[in-house]
VMD Tcl script that draws the C-alpha trace (Angstrom):
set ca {
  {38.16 21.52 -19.01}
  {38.88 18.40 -17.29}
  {39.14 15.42 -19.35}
  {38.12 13.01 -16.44}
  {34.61 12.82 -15.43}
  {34.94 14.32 -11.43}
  {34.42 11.65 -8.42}
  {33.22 14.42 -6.23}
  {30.28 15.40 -8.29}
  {27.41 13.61 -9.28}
  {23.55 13.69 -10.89}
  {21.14 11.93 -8.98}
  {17.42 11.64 -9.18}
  {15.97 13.06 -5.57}
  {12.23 12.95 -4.34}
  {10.93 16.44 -4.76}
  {8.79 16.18 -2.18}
  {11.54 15.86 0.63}
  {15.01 16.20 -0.72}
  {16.05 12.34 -0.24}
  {16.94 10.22 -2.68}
  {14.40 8.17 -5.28}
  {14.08 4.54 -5.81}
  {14.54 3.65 -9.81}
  {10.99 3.13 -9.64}
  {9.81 6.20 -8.49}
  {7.05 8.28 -10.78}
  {8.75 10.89 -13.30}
  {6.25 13.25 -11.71}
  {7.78 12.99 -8.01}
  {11.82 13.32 -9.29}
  {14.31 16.40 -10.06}
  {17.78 15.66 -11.43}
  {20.44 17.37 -8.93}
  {24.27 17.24 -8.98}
  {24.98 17.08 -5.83}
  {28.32 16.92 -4.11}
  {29.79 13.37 -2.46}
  {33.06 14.66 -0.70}
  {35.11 11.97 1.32}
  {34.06 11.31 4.72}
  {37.19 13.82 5.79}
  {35.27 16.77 4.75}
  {31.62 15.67 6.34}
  {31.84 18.56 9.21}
  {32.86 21.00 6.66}
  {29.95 20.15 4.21}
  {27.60 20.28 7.06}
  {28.53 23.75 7.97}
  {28.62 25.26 4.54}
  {25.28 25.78 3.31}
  {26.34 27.49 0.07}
  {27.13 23.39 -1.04}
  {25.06 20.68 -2.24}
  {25.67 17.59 -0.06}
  {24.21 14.23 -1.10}
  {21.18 12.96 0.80}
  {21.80 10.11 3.18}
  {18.66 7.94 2.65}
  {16.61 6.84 0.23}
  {12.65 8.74 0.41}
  {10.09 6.76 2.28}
  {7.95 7.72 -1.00}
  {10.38 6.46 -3.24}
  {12.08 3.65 -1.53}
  {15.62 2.35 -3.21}
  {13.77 -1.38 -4.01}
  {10.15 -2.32 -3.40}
  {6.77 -1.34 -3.97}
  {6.09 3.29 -4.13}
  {3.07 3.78 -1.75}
  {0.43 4.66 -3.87}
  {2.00 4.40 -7.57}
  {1.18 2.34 -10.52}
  {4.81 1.22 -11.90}
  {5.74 -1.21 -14.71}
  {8.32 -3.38 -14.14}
  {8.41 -5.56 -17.12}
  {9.02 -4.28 -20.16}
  {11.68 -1.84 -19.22}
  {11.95 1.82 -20.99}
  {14.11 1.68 -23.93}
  {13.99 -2.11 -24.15}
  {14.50 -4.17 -27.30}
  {12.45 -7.28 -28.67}
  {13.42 -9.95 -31.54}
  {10.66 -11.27 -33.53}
  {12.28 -14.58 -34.26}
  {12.19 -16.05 -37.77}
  {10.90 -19.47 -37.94}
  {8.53 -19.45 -35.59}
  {5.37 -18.77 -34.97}
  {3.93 -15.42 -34.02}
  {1.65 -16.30 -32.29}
  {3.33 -18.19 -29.88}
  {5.95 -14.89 -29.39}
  {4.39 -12.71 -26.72}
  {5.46 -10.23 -23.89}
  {3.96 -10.96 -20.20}
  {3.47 -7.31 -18.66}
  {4.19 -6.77 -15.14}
  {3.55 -3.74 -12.64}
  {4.18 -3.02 -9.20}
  {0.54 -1.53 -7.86}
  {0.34 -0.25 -4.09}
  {-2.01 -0.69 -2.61}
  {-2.27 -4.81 -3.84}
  {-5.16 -6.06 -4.83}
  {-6.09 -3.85 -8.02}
  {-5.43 -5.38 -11.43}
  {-3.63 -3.44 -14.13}
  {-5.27 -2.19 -17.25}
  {-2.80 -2.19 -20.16}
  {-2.65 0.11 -23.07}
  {-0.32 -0.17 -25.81}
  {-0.16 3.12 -27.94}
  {-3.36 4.40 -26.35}
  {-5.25 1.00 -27.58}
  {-6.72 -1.91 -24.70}
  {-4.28 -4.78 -24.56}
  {-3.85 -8.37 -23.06}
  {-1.08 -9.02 -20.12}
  {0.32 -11.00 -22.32}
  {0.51 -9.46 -25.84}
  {1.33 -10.99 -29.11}
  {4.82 -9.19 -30.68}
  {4.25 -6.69 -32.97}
  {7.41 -4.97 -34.99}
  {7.31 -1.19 -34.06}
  {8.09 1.12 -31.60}
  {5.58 0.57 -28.73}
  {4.40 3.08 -25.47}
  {3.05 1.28 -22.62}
  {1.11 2.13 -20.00}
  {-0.88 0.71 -16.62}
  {-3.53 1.90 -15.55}
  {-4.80 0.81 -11.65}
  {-6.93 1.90 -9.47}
  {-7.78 5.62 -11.24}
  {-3.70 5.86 -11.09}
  {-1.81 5.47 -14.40}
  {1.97 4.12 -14.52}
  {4.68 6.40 -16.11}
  {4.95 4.62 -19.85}
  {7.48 3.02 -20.88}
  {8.65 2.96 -24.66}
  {9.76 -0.51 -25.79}
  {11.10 -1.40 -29.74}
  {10.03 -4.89 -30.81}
  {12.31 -5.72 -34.40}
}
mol new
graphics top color blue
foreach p $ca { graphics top sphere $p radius 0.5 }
foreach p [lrange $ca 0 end-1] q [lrange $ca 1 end] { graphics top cylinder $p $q radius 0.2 }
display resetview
């Protein structure tokens, strides 16, 4: 077993729906987790010809776009998954909130936030816990995102 992870081989997150890759922000629902092969420009032609290997795509999806708004998709962009908040001692609590953002395409529909399942402000007041937040926009719902706040 090698005790180097290998250059040549790699996991990326592709757009099921045409085989390119997806944008960080791309829905859950719309991505599959390939390890895909990323061979030195030397062995290009012979990748092309070989259909028995798994070359990395080119370009990013249309769909899923590397940076920028996904067409039609409700996406948070502020907390981020798996992200950590400090009540600080001394202050006060109420004045130690979180501002919510999202990404909504098409513009021009407000976001309705829910905070383990429950109606909440853009900007809510910290609460110690482990927290899963959604958007909602538009009849379209965001992919949640778990946040800690200590």
């Amino acid at each position: 077993m090698p005790a180097e992870p290998c250059d040549w081989h790699r996991e990326v997150a592709i757009d099921k729906r045409n085989g390119l890759f997806a944008g960080a922000r791309c829905p859950a629902r719309f991505i599959e987790h390939r390890v895909v092969e990323a061979l030195p420009a030397t062995y290009a032609s012979w990748l092309a010809h070989t259909p028995e290997r798994t070359a990395a795509p080119t370009a990013y999806s249309p769909l899923c776009p590397a940076s920028g708004a996904v067409p039609d998709a409700v996406v948070i962009t502020y907390p981020r998954d798996r992200e950590v908040f400090v009540v600080e001692p001394g202050y006060d609590i109420a004045t130690q909130t979180l501002a919510f953002a999202a990404e909504i395409d098409p513009p021009g529909t407000s976001a309705t936030w829910l905070v383990d399942g429950m109606a909440a402000p853009p900007t809510w007041q910290l609460q110690p816990g482990k927290h899963r937040l959604l958007a909602v926009a538009g009849g379209r719902a965001s992919d949640p995102v778990e946040f800690e706040v200590r």
